[in-house]
C-alpha positions as semicolon CSV with decimal commas, in nm:
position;residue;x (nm);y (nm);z (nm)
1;X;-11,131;15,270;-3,473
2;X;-10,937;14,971;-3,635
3;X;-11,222;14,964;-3,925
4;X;-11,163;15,372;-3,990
5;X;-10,774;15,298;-4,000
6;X;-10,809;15,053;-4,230
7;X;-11,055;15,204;-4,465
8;X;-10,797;15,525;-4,456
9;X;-10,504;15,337;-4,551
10;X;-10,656;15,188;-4,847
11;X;-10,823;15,535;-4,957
12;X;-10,461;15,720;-4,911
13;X;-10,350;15,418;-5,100
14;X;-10,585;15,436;-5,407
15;X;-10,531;15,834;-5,344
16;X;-10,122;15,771;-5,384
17;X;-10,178;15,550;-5,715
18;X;-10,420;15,823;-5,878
19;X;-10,184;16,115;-5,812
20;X;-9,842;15,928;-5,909
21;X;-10,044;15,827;-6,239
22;X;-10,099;16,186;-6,322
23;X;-9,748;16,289;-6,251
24;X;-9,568;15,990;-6,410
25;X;-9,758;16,042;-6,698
26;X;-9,814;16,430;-6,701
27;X;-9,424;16,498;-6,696
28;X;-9,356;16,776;-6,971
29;X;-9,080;16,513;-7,135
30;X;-9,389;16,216;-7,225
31;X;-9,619;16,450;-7,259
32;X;-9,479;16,588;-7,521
33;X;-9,358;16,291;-7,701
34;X;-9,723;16,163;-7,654
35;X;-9,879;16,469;-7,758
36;X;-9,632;16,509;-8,027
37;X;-9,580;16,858;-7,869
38;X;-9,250;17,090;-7,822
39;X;-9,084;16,997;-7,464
40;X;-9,111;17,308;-7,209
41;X;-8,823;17,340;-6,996
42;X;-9,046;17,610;-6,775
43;X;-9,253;17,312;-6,738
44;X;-9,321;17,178;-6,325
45;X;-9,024;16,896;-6,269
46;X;-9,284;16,651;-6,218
47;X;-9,013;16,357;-6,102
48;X;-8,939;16,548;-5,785
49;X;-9,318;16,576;-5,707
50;X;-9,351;16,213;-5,747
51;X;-9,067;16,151;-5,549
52;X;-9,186;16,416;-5,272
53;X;-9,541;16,285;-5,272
54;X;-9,424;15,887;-5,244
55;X;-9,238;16,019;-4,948
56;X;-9,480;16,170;-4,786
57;X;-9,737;15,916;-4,822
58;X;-9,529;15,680;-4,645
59;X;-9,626;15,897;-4,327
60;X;-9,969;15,924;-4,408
61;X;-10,055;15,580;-4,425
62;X;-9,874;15,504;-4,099
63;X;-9,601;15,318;-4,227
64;X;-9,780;15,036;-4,320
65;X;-9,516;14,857;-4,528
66;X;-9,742;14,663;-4,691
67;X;-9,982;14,945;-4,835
68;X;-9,636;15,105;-4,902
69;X;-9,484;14,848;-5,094
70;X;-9,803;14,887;-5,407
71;X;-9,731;15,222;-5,412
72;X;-9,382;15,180;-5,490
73;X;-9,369;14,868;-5,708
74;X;-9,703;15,036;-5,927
75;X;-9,526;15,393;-5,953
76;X;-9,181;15,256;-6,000
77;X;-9,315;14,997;-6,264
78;X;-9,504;15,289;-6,409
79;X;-9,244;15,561;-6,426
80;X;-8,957;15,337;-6,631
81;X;-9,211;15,187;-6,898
82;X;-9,312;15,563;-6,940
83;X;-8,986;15,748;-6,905
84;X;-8,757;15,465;-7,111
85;X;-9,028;15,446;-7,400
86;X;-9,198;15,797;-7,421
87;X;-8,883;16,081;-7,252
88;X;-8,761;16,279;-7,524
89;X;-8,456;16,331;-7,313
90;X;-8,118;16,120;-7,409
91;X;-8,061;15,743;-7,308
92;X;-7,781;15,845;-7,052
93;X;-8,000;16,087;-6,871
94;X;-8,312;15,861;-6,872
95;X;-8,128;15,557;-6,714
96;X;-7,937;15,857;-6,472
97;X;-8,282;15,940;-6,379
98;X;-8,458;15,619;-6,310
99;X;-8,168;15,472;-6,087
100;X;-8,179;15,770;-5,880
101;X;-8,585;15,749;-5,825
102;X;-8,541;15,381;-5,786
103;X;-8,273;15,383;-5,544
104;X;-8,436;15,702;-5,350
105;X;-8,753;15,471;-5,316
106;X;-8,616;15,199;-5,231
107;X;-8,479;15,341;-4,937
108;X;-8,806;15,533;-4,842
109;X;-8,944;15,154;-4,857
110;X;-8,663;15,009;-4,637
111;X;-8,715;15,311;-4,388
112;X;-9,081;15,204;-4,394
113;X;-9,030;14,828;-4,344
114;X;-8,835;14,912;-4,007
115;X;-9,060;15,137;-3,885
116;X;-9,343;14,877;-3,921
117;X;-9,127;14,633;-3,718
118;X;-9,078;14,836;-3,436
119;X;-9,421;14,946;-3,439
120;X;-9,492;14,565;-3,410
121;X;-9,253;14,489;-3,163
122;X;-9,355;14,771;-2,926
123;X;-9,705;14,682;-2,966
124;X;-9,633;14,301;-2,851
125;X;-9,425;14,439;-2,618
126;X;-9,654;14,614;-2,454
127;X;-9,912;14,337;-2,505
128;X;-9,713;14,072;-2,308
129;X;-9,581;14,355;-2,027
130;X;-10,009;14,374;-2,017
131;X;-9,998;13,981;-2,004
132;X;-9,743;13,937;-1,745
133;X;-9,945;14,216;-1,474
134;X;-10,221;14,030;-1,608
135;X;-10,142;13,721;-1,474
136;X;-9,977;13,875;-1,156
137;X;-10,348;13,969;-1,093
138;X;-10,480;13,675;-1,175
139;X;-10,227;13,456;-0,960
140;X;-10,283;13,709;-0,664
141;X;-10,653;13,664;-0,723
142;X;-10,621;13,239;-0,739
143;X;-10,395;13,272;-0,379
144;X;-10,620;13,513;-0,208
145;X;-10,918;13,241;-0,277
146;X;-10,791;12,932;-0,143
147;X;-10,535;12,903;0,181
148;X;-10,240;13,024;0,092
149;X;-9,924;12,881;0,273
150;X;-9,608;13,075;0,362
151;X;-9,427;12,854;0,092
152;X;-9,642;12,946;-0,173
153;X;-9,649;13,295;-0,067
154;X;-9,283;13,300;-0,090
155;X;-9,267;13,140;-0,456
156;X;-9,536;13,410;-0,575
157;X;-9,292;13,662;-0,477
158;X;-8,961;13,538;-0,621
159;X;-9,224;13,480;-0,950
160;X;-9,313;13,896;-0,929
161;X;-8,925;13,980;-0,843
162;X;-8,825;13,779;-1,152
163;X;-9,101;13,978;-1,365
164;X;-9,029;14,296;-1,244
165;X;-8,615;14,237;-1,285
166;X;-8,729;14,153;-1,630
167;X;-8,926;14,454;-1,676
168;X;-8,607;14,717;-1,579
169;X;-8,349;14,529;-1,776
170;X;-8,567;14,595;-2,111
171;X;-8,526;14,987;-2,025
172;X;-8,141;14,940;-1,951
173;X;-7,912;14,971;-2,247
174;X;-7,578;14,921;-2,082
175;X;-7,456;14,548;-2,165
176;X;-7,264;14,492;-1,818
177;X;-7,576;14,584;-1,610
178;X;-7,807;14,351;-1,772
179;X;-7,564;14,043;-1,734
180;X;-7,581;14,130;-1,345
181;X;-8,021;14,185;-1,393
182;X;-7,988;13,818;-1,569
183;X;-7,746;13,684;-1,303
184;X;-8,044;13,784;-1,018
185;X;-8,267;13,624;-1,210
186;X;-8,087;13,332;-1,208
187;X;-8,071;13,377;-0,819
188;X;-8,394;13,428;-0,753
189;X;-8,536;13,083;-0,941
190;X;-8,256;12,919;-0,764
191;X;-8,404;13,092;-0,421
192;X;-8,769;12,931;-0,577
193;X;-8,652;12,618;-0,637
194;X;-8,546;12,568;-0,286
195;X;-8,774;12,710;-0,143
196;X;-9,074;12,487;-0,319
197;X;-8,817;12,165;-0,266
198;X;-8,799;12,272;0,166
199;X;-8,475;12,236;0,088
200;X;-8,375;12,614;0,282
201;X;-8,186;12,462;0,571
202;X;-8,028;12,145;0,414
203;X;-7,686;12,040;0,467
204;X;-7,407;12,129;0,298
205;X;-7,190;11,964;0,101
206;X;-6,895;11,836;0,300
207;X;-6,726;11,652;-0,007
208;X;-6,647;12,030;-0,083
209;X;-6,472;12,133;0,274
210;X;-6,370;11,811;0,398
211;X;-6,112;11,635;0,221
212;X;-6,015;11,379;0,465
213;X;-6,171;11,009;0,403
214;X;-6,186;10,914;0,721
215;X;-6,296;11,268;0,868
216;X;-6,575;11,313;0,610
217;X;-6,700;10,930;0,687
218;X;-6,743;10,993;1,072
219;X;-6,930;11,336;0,972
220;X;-7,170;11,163;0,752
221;X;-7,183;10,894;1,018
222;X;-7,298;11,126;1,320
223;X;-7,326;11,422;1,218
224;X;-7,577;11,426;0,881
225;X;-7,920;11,272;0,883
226;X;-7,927;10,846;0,740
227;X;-7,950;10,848;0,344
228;X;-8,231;10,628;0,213
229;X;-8,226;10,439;-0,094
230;X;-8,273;10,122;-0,226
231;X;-8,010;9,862;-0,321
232;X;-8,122;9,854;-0,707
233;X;-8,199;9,497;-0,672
234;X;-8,545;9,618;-0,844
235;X;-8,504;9,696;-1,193
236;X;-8,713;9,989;-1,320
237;X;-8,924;9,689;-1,506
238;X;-9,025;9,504;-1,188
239;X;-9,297;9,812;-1,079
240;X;-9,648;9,780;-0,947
241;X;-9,732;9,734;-1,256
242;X;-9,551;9,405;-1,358
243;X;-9,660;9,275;-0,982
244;X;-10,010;9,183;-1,087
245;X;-9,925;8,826;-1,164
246;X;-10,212;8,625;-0,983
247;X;-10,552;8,560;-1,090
248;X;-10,798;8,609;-0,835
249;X;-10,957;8,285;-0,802
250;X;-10,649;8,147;-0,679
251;X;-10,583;8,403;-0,434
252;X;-10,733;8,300;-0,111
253;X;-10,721;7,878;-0,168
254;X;-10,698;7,832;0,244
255;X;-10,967;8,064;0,323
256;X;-11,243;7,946;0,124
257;X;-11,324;8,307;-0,008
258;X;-11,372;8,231;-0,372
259;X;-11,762;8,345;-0,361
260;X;-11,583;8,705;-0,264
261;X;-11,328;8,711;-0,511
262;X;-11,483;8,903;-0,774
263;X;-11,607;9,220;-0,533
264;X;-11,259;9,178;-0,391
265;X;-11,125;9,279;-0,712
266;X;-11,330;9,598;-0,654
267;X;-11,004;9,705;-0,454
268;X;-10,777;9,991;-0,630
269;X;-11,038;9,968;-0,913
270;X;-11,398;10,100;-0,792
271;X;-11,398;10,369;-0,660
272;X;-11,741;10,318;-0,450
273;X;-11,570;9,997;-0,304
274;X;-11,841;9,911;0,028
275;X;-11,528;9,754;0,279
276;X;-11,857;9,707;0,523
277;X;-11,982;9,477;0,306
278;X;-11,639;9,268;0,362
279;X;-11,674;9,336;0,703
280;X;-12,040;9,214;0,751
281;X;-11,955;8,903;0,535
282;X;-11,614;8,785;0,685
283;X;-11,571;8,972;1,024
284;X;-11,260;9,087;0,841
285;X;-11,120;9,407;0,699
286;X;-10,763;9,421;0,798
287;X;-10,706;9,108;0,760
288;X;-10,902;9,018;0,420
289;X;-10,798;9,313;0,200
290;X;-10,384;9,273;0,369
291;X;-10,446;8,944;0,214
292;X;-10,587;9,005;-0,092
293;X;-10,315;9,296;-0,175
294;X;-10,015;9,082;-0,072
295;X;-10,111;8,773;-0,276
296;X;-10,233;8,981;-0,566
297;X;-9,904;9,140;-0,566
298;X;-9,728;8,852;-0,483
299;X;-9,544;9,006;-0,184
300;X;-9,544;8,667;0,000
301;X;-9,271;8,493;-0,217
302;X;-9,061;8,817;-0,325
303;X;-9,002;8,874;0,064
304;X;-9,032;8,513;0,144
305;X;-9,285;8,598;0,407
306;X;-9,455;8,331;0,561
307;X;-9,806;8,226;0,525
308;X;-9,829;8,205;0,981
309;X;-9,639;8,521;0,968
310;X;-9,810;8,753;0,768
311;X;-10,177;8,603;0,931
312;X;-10,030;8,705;1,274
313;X;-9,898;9,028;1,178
314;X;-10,239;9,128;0,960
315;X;-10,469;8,984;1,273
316;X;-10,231;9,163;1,501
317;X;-10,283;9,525;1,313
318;X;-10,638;9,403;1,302
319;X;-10,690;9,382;1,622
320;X;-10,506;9,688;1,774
321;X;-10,756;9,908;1,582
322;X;-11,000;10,004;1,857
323;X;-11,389;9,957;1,841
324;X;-11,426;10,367;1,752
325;X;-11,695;10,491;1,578
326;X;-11,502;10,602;1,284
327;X;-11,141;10,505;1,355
328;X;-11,172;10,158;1,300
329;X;-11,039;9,853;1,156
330;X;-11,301;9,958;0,845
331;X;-11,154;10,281;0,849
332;X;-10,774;10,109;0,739
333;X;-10,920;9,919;0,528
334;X;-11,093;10,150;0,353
335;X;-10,784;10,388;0,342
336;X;-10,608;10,130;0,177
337;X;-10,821;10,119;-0,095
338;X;-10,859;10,430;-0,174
339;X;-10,463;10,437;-0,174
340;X;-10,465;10,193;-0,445
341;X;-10,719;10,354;-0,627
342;X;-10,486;10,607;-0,657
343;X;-10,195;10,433;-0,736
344;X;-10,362;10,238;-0,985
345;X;-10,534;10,502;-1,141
346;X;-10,201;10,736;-1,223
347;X;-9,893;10,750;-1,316
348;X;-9,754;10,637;-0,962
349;X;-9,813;10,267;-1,065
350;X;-9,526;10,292;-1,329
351;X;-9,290;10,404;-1,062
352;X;-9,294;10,171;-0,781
353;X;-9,060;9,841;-0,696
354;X;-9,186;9,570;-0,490
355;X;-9,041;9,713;-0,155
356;X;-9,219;10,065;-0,174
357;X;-9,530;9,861;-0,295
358;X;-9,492;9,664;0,075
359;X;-9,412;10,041;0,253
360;X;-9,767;10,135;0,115
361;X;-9,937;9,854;0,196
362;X;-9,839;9,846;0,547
363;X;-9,849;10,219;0,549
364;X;-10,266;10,248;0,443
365;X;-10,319;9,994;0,655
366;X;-10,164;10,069;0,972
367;X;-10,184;10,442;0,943
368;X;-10,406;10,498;1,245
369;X;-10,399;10,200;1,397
370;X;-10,425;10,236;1,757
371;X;-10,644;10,504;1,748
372;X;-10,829;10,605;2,069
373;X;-11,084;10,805;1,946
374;X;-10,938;11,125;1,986
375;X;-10,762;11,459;1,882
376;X;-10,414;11,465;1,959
377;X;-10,518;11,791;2,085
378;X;-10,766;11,628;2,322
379;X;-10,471;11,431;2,441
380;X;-10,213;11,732;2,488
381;X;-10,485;11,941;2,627
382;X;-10,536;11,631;2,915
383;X;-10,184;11,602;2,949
384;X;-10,190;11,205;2,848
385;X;-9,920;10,979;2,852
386;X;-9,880;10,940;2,460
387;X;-9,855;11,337;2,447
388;X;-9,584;11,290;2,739
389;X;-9,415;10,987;2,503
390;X;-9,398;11,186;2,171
391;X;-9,351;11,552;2,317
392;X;-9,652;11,695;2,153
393;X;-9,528;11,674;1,828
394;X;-9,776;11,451;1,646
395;X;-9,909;11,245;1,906
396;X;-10,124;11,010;1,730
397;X;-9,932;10,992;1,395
398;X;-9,613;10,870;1,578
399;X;-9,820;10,646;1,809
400;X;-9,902;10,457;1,489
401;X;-9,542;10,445;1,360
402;X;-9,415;10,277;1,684
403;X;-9,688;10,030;1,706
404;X;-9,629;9,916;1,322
405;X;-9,262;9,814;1,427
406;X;-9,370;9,695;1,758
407;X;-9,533;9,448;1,644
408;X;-9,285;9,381;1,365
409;X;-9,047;9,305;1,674
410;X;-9,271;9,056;1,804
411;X;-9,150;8,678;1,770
412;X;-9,330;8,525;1,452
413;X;-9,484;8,864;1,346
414;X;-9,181;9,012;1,184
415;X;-9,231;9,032;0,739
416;X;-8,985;9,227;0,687
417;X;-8,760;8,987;0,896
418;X;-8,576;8,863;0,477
419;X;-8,570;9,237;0,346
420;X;-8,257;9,359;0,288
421;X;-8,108;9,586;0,516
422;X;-8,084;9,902;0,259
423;X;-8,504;9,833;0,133
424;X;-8,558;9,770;0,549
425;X;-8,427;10,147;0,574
426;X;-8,641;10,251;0,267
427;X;-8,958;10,088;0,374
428;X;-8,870;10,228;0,735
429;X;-8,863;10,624;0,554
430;X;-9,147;10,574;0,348
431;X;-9,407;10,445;0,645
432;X;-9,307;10,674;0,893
433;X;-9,309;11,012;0,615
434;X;-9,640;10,860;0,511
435;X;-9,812;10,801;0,796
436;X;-9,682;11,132;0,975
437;X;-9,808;11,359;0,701
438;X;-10,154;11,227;0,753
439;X;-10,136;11,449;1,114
440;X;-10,412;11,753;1,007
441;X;-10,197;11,974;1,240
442;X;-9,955;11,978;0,966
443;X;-10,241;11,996;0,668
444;X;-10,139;12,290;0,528
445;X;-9,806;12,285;0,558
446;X;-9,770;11,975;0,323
447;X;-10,075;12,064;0,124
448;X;-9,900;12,429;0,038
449;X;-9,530;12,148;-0,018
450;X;-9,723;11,959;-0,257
451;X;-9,925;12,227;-0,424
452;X;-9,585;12,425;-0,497
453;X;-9,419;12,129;-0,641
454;X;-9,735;12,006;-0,869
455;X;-9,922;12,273;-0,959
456;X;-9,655;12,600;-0,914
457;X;-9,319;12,469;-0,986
458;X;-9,449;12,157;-1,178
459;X;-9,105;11,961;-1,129
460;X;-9,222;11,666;-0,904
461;X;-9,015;11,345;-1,057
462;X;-9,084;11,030;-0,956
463;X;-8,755;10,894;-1,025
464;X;-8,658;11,057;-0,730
465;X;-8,750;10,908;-0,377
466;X;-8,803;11,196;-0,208
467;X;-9,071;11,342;-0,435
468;X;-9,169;11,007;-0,507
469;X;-9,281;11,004;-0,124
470;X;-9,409;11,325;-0,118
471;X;-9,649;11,268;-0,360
472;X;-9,737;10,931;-0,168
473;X;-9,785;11,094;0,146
474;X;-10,029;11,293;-0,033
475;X;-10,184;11,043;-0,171
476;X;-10,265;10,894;0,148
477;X;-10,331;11,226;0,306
478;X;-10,626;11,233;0,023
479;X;-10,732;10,866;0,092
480;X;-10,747;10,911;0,442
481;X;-11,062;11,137;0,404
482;X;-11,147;10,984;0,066
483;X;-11,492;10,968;0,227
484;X;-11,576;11,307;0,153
485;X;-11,502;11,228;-0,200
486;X;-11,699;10,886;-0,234
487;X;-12,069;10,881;-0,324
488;X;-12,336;11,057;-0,111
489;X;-12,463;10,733;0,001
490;X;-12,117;10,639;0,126
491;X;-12,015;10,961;0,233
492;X;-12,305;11,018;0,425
493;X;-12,219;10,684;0,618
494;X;-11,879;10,783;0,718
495;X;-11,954;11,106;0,807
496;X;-12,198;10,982;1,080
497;X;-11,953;10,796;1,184
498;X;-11,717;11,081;1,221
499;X;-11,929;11,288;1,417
500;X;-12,024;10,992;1,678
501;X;-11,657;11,028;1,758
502;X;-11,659;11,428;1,765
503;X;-11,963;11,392;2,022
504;X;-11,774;11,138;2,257
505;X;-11,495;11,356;2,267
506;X;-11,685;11,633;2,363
507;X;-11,894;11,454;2,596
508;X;-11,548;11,334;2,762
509;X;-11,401;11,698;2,747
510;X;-11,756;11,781;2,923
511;X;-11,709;11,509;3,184
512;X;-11,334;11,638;3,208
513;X;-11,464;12,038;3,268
514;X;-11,243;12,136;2,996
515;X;-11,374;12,340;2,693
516;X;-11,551;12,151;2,458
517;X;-11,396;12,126;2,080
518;X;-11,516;12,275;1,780
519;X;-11,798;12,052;1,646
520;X;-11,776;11,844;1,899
521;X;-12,080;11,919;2,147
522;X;-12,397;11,711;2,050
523;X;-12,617;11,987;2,156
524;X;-12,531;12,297;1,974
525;X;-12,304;12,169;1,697
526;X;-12,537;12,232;1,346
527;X;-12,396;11,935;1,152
528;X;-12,436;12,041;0,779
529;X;-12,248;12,327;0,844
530;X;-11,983;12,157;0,975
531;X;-11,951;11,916;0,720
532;X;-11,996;12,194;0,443
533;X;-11,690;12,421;0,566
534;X;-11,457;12,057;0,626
535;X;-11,539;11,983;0,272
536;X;-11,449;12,353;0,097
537;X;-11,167;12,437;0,373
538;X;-10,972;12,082;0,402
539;X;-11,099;11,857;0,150
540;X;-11,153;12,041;-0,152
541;X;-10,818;12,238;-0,175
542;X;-10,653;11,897;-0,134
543;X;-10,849;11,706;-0,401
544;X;-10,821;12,033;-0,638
545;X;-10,449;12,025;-0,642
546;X;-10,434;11,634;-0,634
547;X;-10,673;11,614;-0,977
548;X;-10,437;11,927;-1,136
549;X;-10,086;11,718;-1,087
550;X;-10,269;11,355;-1,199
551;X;-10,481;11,505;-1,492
552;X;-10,658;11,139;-1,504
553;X;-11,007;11,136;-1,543
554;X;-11,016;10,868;-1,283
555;X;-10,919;11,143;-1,022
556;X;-11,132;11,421;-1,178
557;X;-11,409;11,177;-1,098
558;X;-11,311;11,214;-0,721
559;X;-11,354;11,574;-0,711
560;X;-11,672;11,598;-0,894
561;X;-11,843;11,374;-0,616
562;X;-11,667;11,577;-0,375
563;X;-11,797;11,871;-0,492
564;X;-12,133;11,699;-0,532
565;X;-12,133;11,634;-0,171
566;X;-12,039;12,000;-0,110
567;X;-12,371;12,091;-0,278
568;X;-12,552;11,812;-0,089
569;X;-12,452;12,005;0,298
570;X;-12,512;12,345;0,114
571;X;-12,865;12,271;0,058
572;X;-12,886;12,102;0,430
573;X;-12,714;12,399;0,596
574;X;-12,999;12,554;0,711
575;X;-13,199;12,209;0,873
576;X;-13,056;12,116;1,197
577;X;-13,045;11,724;1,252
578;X;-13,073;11,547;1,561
579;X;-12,746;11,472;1,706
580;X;-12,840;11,160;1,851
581;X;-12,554;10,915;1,934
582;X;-12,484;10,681;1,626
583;X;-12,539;10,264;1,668
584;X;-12,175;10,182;1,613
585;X;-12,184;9,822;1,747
586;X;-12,364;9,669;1,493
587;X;-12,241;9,766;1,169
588;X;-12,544;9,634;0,924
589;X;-12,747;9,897;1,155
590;X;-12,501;10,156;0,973
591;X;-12,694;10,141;0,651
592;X;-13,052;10,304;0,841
593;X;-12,846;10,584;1,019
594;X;-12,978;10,929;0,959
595;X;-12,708;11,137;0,788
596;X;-12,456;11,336;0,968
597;X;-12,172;11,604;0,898
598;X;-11,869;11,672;1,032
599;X;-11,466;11,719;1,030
600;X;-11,181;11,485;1,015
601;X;-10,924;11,495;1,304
């Protein structure tokens, strides 16, 4: 159809030429100076059939102002070098006559040129209205495929109420109403924007009702939640970045570790980092890579910590990691690494001081530390005295929290003890908001938080602590089942691991009469099935919207082994494996396990 309308407008074109040839030069007054012939005032007034014809080619070729404009410029070029040099008619009536065929088709061409614009502008009109539903399908198409969270589902529809706003105002020609259509759309982003900042139900500004000093102090005093921030004693130069000012054979001159120092610089950097390997060597994790991350950022002097206090505080967190299969001492370790793989690897790095370098550190480290092996669930369910302590509300996650500062309060353990009062606060926020959004109760709830900030309303700024957290806590959200992401050989390590615990909860829930977990009973639990649907429901959504915000190909690499491992429990799905307990006790006996699947509590 496009060809044939295209081909027509050049015929009717060439057509237009040929016919305003014959009458231009046809007209009884040349013709009869050419012809040397008597003029015939009976004669056809040829000038108003050109004029007619012009006209009404302009319709035929379909306004096309280009096609329009040769006619006019070749017949109006035509018609004065014939009518000037060959008319027989008087000089005043020849230039009375051009002007008027001029200025006649000059308009016709003007009339023509509009008409093409608004048959441009209605056609891209219509294009992007096509665009916009379009895209409306596509987004509700993107949400109905992964898990979509209330917050997101609110944000899609402010998104469509803004469209379709936009959509009426473009039919409405009355000035006043579309100032109040542009006003609601102003509303309704503002409605978006809270709602993707969870910022619905904060306070409001007192400075604006309370005028008082005194009155407004005690109201911000004990009546609005404790503002963190840091002092600014950290200019925006001294970042993680800038920290890295130790070489690593100097790091560990008391411990004699020097033969480790170069896979020890494997941490942050490689991706496939084996902490078992540092475990097997030293009988260390904790304790070596606390050590290694403190004097490589040279934590030690900047909070004049101690050498005796930060060994007892590292060998105390060491040590009140239990001997679980999978929540371990390895485990932290391991969690810390990936953390600083991800730190290191992004744009985070540029962005952090020395005191929310220490909250991070101590947060990776610590962030299950007391772990007993269990759900939280498993412990509300049995009605246990840490469910009792923390009211249900994220058992385990504030279990940890209140044994990192525990131990901080113990005499000669304490390195924040020289941190200044408004950084202790800081460091205080960013442990506890890090470590409590690592509770999977509350997965998709921050993962829907985070995926509306970095991948719908793309305004995460680190500059700002509180999305500078978020976007920690989600970074140790990832690297706290960073397994699933490592390579097979690794992940298939971990994940036996993982299920040894599932199985000795369900054996205690068993033992207990109580009904035994999901993927928890040794017996009838079909392993690569498990581990295939925790990979595509939990981890994969995560690492997908992690990868979109970073854009590094250092974290694209993380998804593609995830999604290699995704393929590697696919193709197991349909072979059961024996679900024999794991050897957990003896950690070189790791490496000959048979693989295993499972889910992350």
């Amino acid at each position: 159809m496009r060809y044939l309308i295209f081909f027509s407008k050049n015929v009717f074109t060439l057509f237009a030429i040929l016919v305003n040839t014959y009458l231009i030069i046809c007209d009884g007054k040349v013709l009869s100076t050419l012809l040397s012939l008597n003029s015939q005032s009976e004669t056809l007034p040829h000038t108003l059939i050109f004029i007619s014809f012009t006209t009404v080619m302009r319709n035929v070729i379909f306004d096309d102002f280009i096609q329009y404009l040769i006619i006019v410029l070749y017949s109006v070029t035509l018609f004065l070098i014939f009518n000037l040099t060959f008319s027989d008619i008087n000089l005043y009536c020849k230039l009375c006559e051009c002007i008027i065929v001029i200025i006649f088709l000059l308009y016709q061409l003007i009339e023509s040129h509009i008409n093409c614009l608004r048959s441009k502008i209605i056609f891209w009109r219509k294009f992007s209205e096509e665009q916009v539903e379009s895209n409306d399908v596509d987004i509700e198409k993107n949400l109905s495929s992964q898990f979509e969270t209330e917050t997101e589902h609110l944000i899609f529809i402010c998104e469509k109420i803004k469209n379709d706003i936009k959509q009426a105002s473009k039919a409405i020609i009355y000035k006043d109403i579309k100032l109040r259509l542009k006003e609601s759309i102003s509303d309704v982003m503002r409605i978006k924007k809270l709602i993707g900042h969870g910022n619905i139900g904060a306070p409001v500004i007192i400075e604006n009702h309370v005028k008082d000093e005194e009155d407004r102090e005690f109201i911000e005093q004990n009546y609005r939640e404790i503002s963190h921030s840091s002092n600014g004693e950290y200019k925006k130069s001294t970042t993680f970045i800038n920290l890295f000012d130790h070489k690593s054979s100097t790091l560990f001159p008391d411990y004699g570790l020097q033969q480790l120092s170069s896979v020890l610089e494997g941490i942050g950097k490689n991706w496939s980092f084996d902490i078992w390997f540092v475990q097997e060597t030293t009988g260390s994790s904790i304790g070596i890579v606390g050590q290694y991350l403190f004097a490589k950022f040279n934590l030690k002097k900047r909070f004049k910590i101690s050498e005796d206090v930060l060994d007892r505080y590292l060998n105390s967190l060491e040590s009140h990691y239990r001997d679980n299969p999978y929540h371990n001492a390895c485990h932290g370790a391991d969690v810390m690494h990936n953390l600083m793989y991800f730190v290191s690897s992004t744009d985070i790095q540029k962005f952090l001081n020395p005191i929310e370098t220490l909250a991070c550190i101590i947060s990776g480290l610590a962030h299950d530390i007391g772990h007993p092996g269990v759900t939280s669930r498993y412990l509300i369910q049995t009605r246990d005295p840490l469910a009792i302590q923390f009211n249900d509300i994220s058992v385990l996650e504030n279990m940890h929290c209140a044994i990192i500062y525990q131990l901080l309060n113990k005499a000669g353990h304490n390195i924040l003890e020289k941190v200044e009062a408004d950084d202790w606060t800081l460091c205080r926020k960013i442990i506890i908001e890090m470590i409590l959004a690592t509770d999977m109760a509350k997965h998709f709830e921050i993962l829907g938080r985070f995926r509306a900030r970095a991948c719908t309303l793309c305004d995460l700024n680190l500059d700002k602590i509180d999305d500078k957290i978020l976007v920690l806590a989600t970074g140790l959200k990832c690297a706290d089942i960073g397994h699933s992401a490592k390579y097979n050989y690794l992940h298939q390590k971990w994940s036996g691991m993982v299920m040894e615990e599932f199985f000795k909860q369900g054996d205690l829930e068993k033992s207990k009469k109580l009904p035994v977990s999901m993927y928890c009973d040794r017996i009838t639990t079909n392993i690569p099935k498990s581990q295939a649907g925790f990979l595509k429901n939990i981890c994969l959504p995560l690492y997908d919207a992690w990868a979109k915000y970073h854009s590094m190909e250092a974290i694209t690499k993380t998804l593609e082994e995830l999604r290699k491992n995704i393929e590697y429990w696919d193709l197991n799905y349909g072979n059961r494996r024996s679900t024999q307990p794991a050897v957990t006790d003896n950690v070189a006996s790791l490496k000959h396990q048979e693989s295993y699947g499972g889910s992350h509590a």
